[in-house]
MISE-38833 format. One record per residue (C-alpha): y, x negated, z. Coordinates in Angstrom, 1 decimal. Layout:
// MISE-38833
[node [Y X Z]]
...
//
This chain:
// MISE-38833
[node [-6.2 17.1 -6.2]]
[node [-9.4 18.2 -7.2]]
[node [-12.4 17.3 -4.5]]
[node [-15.7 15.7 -6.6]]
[node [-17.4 15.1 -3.4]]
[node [-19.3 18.0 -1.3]]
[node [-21.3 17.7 1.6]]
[node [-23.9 20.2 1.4]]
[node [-24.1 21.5 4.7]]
[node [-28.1 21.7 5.1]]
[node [-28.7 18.7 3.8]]
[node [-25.9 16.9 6.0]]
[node [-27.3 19.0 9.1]]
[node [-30.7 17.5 8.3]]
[node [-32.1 15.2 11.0]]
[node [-32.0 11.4 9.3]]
[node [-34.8 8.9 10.1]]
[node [-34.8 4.8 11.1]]
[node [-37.4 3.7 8.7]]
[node [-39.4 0.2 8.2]]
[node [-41.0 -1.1 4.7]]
[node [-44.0 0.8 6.4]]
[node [-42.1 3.7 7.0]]
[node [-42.8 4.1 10.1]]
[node [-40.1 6.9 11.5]]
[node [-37.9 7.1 14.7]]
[node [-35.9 10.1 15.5]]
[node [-31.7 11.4 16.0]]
[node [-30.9 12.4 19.4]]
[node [-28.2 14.5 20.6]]
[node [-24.2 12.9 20.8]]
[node [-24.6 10.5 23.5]]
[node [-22.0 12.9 26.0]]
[node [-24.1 15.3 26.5]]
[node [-27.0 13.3 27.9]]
[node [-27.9 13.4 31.5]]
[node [-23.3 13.8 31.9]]
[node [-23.2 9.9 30.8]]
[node [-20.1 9.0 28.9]]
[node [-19.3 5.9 27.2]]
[node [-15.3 4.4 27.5]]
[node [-15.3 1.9 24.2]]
[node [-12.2 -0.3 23.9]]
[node [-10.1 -0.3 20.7]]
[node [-8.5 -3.6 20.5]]
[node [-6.3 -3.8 17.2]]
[node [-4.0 -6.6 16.4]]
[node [-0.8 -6.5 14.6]]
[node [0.1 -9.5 12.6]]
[node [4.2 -10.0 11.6]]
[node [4.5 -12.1 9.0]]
[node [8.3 -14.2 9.3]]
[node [9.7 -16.0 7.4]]
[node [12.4 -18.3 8.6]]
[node [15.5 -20.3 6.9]]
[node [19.2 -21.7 7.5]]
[node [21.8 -19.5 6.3]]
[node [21.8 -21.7 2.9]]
[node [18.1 -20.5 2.9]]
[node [16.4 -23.7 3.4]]
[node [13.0 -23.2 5.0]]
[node [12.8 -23.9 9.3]]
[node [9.1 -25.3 9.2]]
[node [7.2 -26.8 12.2]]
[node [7.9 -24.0 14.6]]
[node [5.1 -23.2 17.3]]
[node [4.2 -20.0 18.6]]
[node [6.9 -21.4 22.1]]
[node [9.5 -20.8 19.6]]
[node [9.3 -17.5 19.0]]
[node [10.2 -13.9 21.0]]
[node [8.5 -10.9 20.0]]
[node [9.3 -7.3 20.8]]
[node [8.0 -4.1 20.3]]
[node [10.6 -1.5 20.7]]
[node [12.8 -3.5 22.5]]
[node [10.4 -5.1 25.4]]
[node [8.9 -8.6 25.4]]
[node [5.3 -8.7 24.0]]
[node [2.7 -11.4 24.4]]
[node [2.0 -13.4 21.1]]
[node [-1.8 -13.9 21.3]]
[node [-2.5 -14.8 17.7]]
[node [-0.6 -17.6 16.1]]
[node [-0.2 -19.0 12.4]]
[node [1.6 -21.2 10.6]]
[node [1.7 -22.2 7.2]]
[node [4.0 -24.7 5.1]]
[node [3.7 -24.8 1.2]]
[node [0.2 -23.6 0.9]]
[node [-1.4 -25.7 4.0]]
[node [-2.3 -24.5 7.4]]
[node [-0.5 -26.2 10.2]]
[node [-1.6 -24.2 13.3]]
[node [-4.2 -21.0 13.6]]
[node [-6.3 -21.8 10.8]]
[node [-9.9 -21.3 11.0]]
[node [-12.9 -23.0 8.7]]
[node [-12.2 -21.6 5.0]]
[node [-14.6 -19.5 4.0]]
[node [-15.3 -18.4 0.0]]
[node [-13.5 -14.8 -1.4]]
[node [-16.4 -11.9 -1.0]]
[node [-14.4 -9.0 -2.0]]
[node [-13.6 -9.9 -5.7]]
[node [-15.2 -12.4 -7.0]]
[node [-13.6 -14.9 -8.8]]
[node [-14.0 -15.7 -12.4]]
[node [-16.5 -17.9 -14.0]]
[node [-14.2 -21.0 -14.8]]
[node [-12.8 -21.2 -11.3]]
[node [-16.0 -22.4 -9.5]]
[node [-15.7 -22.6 -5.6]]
[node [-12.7 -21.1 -4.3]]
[node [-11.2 -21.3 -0.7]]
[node [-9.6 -18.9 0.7]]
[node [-7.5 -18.3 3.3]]
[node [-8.4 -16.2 6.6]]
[node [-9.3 -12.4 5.7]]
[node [-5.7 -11.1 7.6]]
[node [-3.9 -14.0 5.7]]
[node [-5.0 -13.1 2.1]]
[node [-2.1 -12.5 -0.5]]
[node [-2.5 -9.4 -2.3]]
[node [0.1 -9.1 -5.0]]
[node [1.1 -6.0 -7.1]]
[node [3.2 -6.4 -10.3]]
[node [4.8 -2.8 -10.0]]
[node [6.4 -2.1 -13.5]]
[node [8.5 1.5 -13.3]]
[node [8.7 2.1 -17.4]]
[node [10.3 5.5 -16.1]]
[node [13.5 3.6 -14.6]]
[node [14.0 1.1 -17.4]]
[node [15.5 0.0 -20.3]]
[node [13.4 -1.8 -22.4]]
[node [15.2 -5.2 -23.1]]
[node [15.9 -5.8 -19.4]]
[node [12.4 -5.2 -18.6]]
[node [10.9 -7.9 -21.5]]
[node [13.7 -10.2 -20.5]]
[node [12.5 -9.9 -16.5]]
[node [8.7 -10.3 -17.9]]
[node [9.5 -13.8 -19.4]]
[node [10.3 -14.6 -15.7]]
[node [7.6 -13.2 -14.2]]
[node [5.4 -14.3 -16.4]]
[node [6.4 -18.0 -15.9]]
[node [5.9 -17.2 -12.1]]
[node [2.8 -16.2 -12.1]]
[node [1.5 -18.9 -14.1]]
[node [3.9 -21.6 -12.3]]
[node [4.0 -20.5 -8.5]]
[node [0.4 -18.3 -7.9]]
[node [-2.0 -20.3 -6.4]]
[node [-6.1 -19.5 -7.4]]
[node [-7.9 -17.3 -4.8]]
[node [-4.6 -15.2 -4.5]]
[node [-5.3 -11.6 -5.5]]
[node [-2.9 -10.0 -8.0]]
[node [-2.7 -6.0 -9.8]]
[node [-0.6 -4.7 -12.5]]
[node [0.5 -1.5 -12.4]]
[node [3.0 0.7 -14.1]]
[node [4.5 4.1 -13.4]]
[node [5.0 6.3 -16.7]]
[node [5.6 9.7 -15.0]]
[node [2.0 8.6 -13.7]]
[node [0.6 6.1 -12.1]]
[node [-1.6 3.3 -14.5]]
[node [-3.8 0.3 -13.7]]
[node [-2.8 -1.9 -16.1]]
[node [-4.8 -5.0 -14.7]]
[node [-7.3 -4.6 -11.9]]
[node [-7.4 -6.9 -9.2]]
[node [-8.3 -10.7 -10.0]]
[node [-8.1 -13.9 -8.9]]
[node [-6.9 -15.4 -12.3]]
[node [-3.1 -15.4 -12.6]]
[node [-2.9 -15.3 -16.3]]
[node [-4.6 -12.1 -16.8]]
[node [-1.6 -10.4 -15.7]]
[node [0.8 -12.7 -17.3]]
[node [-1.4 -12.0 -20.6]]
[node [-0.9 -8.0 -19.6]]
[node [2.4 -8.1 -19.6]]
[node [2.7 -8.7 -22.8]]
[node [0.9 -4.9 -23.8]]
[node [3.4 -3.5 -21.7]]
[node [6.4 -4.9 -23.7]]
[node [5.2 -2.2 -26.8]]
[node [5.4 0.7 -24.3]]
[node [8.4 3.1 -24.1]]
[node [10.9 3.0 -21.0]]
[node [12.5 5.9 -20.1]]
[node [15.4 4.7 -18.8]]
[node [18.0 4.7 -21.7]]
[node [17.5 8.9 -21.9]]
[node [19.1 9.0 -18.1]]
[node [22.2 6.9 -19.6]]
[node [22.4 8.3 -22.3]]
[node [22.7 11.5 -20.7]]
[node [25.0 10.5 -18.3]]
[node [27.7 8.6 -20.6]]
[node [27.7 12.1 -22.2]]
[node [28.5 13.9 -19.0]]
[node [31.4 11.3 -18.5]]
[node [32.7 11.8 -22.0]]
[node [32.6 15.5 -21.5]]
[node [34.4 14.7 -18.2]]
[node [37.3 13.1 -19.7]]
[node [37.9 15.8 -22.3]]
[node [37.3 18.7 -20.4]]
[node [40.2 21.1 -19.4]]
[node [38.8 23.1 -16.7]]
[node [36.0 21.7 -14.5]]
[node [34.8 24.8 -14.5]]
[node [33.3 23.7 -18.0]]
[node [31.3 20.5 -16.5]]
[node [30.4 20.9 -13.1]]
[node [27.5 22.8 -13.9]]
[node [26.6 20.1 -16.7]]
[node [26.7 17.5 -13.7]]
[node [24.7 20.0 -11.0]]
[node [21.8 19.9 -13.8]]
[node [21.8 17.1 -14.1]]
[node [21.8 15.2 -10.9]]
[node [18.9 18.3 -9.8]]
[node [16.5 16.9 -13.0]]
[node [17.3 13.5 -11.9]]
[node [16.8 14.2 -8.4]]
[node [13.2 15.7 -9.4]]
[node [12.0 13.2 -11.3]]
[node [13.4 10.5 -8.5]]
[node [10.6 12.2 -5.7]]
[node [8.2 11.9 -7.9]]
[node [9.6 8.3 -8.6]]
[node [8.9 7.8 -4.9]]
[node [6.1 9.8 -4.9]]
[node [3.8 7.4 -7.1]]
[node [5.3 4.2 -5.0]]
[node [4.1 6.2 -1.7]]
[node [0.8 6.9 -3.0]]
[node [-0.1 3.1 -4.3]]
[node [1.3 2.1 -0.6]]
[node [-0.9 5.0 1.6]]
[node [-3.9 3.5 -0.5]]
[node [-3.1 -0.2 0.3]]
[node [-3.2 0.8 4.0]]
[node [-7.4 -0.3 4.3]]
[node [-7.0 -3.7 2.4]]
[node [-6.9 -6.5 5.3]]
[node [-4.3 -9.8 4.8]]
[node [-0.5 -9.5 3.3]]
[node [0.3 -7.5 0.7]]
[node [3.2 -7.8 -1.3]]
[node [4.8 -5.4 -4.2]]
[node [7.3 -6.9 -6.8]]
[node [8.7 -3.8 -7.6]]
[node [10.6 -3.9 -10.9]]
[node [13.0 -1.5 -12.3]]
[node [16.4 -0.7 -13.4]]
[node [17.2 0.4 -9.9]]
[node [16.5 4.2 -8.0]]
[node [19.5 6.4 -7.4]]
[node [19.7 7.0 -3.9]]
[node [22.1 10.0 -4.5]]
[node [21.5 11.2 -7.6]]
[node [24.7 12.6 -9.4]]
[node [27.6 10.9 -7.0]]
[node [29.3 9.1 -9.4]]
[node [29.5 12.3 -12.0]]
[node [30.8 14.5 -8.6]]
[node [33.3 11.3 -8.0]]
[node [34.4 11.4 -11.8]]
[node [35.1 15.4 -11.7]]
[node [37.4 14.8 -8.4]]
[node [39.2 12.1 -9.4]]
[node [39.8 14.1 -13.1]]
[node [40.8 17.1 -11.5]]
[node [41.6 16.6 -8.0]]
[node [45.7 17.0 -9.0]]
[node [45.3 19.4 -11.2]]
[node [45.7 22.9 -9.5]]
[node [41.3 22.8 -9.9]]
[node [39.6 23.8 -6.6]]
[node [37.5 20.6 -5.9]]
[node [36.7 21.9 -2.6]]
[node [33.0 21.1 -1.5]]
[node [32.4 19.0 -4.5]]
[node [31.6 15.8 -3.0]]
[node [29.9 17.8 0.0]]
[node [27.8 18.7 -3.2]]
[node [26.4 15.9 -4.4]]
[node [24.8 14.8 -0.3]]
[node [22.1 17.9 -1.7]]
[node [20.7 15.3 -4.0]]
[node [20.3 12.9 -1.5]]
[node [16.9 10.8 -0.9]]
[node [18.0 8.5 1.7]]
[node [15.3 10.0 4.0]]
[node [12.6 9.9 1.0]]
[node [13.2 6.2 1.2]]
[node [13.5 5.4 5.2]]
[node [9.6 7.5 5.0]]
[node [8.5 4.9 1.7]]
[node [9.5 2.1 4.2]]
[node [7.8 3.1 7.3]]
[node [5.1 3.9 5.7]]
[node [5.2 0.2 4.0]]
[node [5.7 -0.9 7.3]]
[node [2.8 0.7 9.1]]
[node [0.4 -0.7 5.9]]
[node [1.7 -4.4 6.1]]
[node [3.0 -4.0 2.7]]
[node [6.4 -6.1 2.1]]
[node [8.8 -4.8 -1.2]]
[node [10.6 -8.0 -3.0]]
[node [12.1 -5.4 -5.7]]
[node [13.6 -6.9 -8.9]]
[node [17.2 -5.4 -10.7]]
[node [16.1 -5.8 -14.2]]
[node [19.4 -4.8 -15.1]]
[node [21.3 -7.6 -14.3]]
[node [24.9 -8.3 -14.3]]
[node [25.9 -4.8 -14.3]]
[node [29.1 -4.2 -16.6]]
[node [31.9 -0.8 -16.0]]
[node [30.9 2.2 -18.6]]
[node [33.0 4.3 -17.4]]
[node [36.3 2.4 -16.6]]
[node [38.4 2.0 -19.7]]
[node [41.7 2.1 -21.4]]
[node [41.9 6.0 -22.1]]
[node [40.8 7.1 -18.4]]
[node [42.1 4.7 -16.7]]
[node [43.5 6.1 -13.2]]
[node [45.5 4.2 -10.8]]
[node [43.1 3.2 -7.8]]
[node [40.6 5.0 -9.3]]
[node [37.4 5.2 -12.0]]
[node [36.4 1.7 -11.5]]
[node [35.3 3.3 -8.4]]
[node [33.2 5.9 -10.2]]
[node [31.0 2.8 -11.5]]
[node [30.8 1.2 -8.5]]
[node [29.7 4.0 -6.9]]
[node [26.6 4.2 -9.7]]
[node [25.9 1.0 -9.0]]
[node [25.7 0.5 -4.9]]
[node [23.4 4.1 -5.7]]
[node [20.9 2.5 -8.4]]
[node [20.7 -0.6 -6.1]]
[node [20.7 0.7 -2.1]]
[node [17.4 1.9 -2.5]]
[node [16.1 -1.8 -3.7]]
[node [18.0 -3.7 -0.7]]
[node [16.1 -1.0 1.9]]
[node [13.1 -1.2 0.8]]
[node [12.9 -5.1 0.6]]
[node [15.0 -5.7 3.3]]
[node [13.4 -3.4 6.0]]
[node [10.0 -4.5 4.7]]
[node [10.7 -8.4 5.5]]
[node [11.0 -9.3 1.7]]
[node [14.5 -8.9 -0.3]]
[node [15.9 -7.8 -3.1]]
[node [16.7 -9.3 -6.7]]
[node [20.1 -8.7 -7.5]]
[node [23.1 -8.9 -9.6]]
[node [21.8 -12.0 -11.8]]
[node [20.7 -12.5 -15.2]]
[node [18.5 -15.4 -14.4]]
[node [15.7 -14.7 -12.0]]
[node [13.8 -18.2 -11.9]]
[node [15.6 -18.9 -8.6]]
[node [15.0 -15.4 -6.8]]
[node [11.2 -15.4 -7.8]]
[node [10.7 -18.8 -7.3]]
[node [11.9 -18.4 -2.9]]
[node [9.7 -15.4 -3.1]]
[node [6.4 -18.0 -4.1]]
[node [7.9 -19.8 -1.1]]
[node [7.3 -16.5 1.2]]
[node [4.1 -16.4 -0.4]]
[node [3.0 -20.4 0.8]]
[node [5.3 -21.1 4.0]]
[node [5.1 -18.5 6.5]]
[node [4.8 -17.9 9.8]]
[node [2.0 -14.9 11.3]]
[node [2.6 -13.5 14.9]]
[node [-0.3 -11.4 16.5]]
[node [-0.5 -9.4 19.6]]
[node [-2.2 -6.3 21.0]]
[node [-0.3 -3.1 21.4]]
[node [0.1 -1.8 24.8]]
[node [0.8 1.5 23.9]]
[node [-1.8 3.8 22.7]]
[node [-3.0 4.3 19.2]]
[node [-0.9 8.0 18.8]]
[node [0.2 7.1 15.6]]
[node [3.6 6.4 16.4]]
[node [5.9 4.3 14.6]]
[node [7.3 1.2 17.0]]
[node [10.4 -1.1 15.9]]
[node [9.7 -4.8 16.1]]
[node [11.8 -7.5 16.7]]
[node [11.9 -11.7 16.5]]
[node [14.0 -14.0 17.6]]
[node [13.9 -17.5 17.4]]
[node [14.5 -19.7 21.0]]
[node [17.2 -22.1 21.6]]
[node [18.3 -22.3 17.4]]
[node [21.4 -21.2 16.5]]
[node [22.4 -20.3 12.9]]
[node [18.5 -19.0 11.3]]
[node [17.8 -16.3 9.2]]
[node [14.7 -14.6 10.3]]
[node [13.5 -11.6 8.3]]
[node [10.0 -9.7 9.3]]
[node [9.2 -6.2 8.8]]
[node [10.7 -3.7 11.3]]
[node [7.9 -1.9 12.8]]
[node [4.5 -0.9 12.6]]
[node [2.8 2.6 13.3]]
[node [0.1 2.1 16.0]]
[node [-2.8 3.7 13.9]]
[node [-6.5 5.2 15.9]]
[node [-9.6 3.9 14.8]]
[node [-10.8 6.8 12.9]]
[node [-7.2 6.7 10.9]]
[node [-7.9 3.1 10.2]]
[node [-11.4 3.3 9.2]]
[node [-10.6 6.5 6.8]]
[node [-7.8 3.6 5.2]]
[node [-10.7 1.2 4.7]]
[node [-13.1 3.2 3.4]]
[node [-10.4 4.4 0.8]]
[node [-9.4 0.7 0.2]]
[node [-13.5 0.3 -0.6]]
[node [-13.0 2.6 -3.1]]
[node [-10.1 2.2 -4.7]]
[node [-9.6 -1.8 -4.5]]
[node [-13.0 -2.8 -3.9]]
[node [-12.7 -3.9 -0.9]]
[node [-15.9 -5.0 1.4]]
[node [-16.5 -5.8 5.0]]
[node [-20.4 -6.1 5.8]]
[node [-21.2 -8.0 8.8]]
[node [-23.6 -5.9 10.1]]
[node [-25.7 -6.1 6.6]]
[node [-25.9 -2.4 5.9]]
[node [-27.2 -1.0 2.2]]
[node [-26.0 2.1 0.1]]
[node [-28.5 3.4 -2.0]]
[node [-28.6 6.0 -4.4]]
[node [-31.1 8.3 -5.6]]
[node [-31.6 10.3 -9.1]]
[node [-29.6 13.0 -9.8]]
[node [-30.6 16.8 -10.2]]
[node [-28.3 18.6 -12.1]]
[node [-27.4 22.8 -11.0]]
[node [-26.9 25.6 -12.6]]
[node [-23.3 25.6 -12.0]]
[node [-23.2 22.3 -14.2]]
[node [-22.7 20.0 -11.2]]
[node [-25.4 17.1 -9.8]]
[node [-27.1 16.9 -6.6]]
[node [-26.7 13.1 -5.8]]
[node [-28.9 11.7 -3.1]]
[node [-27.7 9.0 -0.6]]
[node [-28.9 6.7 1.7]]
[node [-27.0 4.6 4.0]]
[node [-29.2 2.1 5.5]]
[node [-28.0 -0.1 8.9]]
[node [-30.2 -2.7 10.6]]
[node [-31.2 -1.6 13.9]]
[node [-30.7 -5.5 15.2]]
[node [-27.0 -5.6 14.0]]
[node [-26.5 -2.2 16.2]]
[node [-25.2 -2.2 19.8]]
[node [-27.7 0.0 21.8]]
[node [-27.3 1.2 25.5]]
[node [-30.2 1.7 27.8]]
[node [-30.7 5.1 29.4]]
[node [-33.6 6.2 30.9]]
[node [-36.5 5.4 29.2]]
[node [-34.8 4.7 25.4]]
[node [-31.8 3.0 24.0]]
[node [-29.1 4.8 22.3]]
[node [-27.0 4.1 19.7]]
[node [-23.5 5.6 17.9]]
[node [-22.7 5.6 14.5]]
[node [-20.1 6.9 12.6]]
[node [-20.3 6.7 9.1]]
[node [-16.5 7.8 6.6]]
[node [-17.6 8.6 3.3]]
[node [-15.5 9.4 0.1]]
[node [-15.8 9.2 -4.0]]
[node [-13.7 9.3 -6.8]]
[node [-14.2 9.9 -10.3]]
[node [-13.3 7.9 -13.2]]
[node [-10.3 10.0 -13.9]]
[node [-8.6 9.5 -10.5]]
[node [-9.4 12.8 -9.0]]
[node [-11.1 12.2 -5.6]]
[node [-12.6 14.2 -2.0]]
[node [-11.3 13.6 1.0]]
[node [-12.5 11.1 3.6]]
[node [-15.0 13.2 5.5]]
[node [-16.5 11.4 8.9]]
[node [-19.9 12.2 10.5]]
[node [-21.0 11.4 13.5]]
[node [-24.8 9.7 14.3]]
[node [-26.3 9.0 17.7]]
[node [-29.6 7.2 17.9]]
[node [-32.2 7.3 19.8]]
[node [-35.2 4.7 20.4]]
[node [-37.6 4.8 23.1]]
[node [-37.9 2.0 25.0]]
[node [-41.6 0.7 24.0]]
[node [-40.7 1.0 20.4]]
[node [-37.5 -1.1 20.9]]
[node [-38.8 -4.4 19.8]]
[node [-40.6 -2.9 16.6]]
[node [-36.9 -1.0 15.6]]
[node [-35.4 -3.9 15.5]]
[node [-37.4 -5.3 12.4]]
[node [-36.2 -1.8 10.5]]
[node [-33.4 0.0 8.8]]
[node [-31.6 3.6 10.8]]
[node [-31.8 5.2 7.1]]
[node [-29.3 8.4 7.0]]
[node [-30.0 10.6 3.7]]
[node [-27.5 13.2 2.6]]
[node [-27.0 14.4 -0.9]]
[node [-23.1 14.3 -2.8]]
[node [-22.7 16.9 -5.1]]
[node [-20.7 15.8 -8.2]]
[node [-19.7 16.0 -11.8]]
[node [-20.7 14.5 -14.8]]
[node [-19.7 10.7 -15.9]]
[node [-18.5 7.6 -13.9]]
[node [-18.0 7.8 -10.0]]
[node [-17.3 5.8 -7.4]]
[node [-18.5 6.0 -3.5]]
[node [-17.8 4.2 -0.2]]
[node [-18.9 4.3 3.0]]
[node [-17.1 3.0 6.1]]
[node [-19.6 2.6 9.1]]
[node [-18.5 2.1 13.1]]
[node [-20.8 0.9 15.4]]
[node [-18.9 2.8 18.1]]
[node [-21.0 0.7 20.9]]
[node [-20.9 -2.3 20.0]]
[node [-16.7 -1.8 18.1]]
[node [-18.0 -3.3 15.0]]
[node [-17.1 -1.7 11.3]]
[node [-18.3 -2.2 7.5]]
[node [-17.0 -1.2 4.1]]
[node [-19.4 -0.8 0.9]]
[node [-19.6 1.0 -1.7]]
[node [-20.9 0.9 -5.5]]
[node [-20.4 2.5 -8.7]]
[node [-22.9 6.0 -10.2]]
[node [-22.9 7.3 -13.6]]
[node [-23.9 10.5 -13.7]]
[node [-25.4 13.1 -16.2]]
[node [-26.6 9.5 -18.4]]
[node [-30.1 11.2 -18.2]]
//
């Protein structure tokens, strides 16, 4: 992917200034290590919420648990639940805090004041609709559904997206507060083509030729194509659902996908490999290696990394079977085989749905299955959505990155289903401030306690066709942590910026370091002004998009702004 973002190296280099409305200027000092052989030890502390959901085995919600109830492990070993919340059908019972309004998107006109839940316990919903792996009547029959959900079940102030994947990733509705909008976009995706039926289409071919072929020497290369294309076009498939997931990582609360498709092959080609063995298996044909074969087309891996990655992002997967009742292609009168070929379709049909159950199921949500009517499965997924229960603790391993397994158990309660994601990767700061300044820019996400200001300057444009774009990050020296040290106070910044262009191409998050330094006798006159850091973003012409993370790396506090540029207007 293209970069649009460069830092040009003197201007980055260049010593920024703290400036008043006066402009009165206070100087950079060197990285606070090397003074005088001080260091500074700063604390992480990161907390991992697990959201559970708990029911009888007829799946009747368990409500009016308490944070005694439950057992928490991280990789097997008991951890300490220091953060507790419960909520039953949209009310907080225990762990709430004074609502406060929605600042990161604001809501539309008509809804006037909207509470919201805590910042860690916001919904974020994604209508994920993969036109690439379905057929389009079962995908407008499962819209009527979703549809009525969304309207029905949604409650105001809950965030929700529409995307689809059509061999590329499109934002079909941005984020918003209002329900209907992506009830009312559904609708424009029920004209658009669905790939699906050319996969079939292909593959009842390929069984056709199966059944009349006299030496398999005549199909298996047929098969080997085509479980390789389908294979392909299956990573990329995963590719698209990995990408939206990585850049959901930043974006604080639950988020949810309702993944829907046709189902993913997990193996692409079994079934074809299963009906060339069971046509020529007794037929002097050497089928030796041929079911060995089709474990090369295997993306059970691709999947188990999808949902660890999920995991790591608080991201749970309720993935809907638009398909349906399934019903035997394959199976009929003129190949029927004792004991056999109603196996081949079951086999194509535990493949297209495995991957669904995995991700949902590992992910704490579940999977949509085998029915024809999905009122009912929709409907207990609102219920995850408004009865809930949210464990926190603090890790006590370090923040290496690792993935850890997590566990909950209910006390003393026999016969309850409790499903929960299963683990979490233990991210470093600078990982998770790179994920929020990427969720500023692609979701609009901001976090600004400490009042900082992005400002842009007027473009210059090159000779090499590109603009010189001038920035200013601007942080109130009172919100800053500062450390006295012989004779002045010192400060740390750490600023994460990145842009993106209106045609999705984007840089990479690039980090830069910013002690400050303020003598003493100025200290109380600082306070009343702005640290101001200029550097200049070279970029193309037309819309763009740049945020800025900033870390206080005294005092542990972080913000998330950004804003919008148009460049080359002039």
């Amino acid at each position: 992917m293209r970069n649009i973002l460069v830092l040009i190296s003197g201007l980055l280099l260049a010593t920024p200034i703290a400036v008043a409305e006066d402009g009165t200027n206070a100087s950079a000092g060197a990285p606070l290590e090397s003074i005088d052989g001080v260091f500074l030890d700063t604390v992480d502390v990161n907390i991992v919420n697990v959201d559970v959901y708990v029911t009888d085995k007829k799946g009747n919600r368990i409500t009016g648990l308490t944070k005694d109830d439950f057992e928490l492990y991280e990789d097997g070993k008991p951890v300490v639940i220091t953060n507790f919340y419960a909520v039953e059908e949209g009310t907080v019972k225990e762990g709430g805090i004074p609502l406060e309004p929605l600042d990161e998107l604001a809501p539309p006109e008509n809804f006037g004041s909207v509470a919201a839940a805590p910042e860690d316990q916001r919904l974020s919903l994604i209508v994920y609709v993969d036109n690439f792996n379905l057929h389009p009547f079962s995908r407008n029959r499962a819209f009527s559904y979703v549809r009525s959900f969304l309207r029905q079940k949604m409650k105001i102030g809950d965030r929700v997206m529409l995307v689809s994947y059509d061999r590329t990733l499109n934002e079909r509705q941005p984020w918003t507060q209002d329900p209907e909008l992506v009830a009312s976009a559904l609708y424009d995706l029920e004209d658009k083509s669905a790939h699906r039926v050319h996969w079939d289409s292909d593959r009842r071919d390929l069984l056709e030729a199966i059944f009349e072929a006299d030496r398999i020497s005549d199909v298996r290369g047929r098969v080997q194509t085509y479980a390789e294309n389908l294979y392909n076009d299956m990573r990329f498939t995963i590719k698209a659902l990995r990408e939206l997931v990585e850049h959901l990582a930043g974006l604080p609360g639950r988020k949810a996908i309702l993944y829907i498709s046709d189902g993913l092959a997990m193996r692409t080609g079994e079934d074809l490999y299963y009906a060339l063995d069971e046509k020529f298996r007794n037929r002097n044909a050497s089928t030796n290696g041929l079911l060995m074969e089709a474990f090369r087309f295997d993306l059970t891996r691709d999947f188990q990394q999808l949902t660890r990655i999920a995991n790591s992002n608080r991201v749970t997967f309720y993935t809907l079977d638009a398909e349906g009742l399934r019903t035997y292609s394959y199976y009929d009168v003129r190949n029927a085989v004792p004991g056999g070929s109603s196996f081949v379709d079951q086999t194509h049909f535990h493949n297209l749905q495995a991957p669904l159950q995995m991700l949902a199921e590992e992910t704490g949500g579940f999977a949509m299955i085998n029915t024809n009517n999905f009122s009912a499965p929709l409907a207990r997924m609102g219920e995850d959505f408004t009865t809930y229960y949210s464990l926190g603790y603090s890790p006590a391993t370090t923040a290496s990155g690792r993935f850890h397994e997590i566990e909950v158990k209910v006390k003393n309660r026999k016969g309850v289903v409790v499903r929960h994601r299963s683990g979490f990767r233990n991210k470093p700061l600078p990982t998770r401030m790179s994920e929020g300044t990427l969720a500023a820019l692609y979701h609009g996400y901001e976090s600004n306690p400490i009042g900082a200001r992005l400002d842009v300057g007027n473009e210059v444009r090159r000779d090499d066709g590109y603009y010189d774009v001038p920035l200013t990050i601007r942080v109130p020296i009172k919100s800053l942590e500062l450390l006295p040290l012989q004779g002045m106070y010192r400060g740390r910044l750490r600023f994460y910026i990145a842009a993106r262009d209106s045609e999705g191409g984007m840089s990479p998050v690039q980090d830069i370091p910013v002690p400050i330094d303020i003598q003493a006798d100025q200290l109380q006159d600082a306070r009343e002004k702005y640290y101001a850091y200029d550097l200049t973003l070279m970029m193309r012409r037309g819309g763009q998009r740049v945020a800025v993370g900033i870390h206080d790396e005294i005092g542990a506090d972080s913000a998330f702004i950004s804003t919008t540029v148009f460049i080359g207007r002039r």
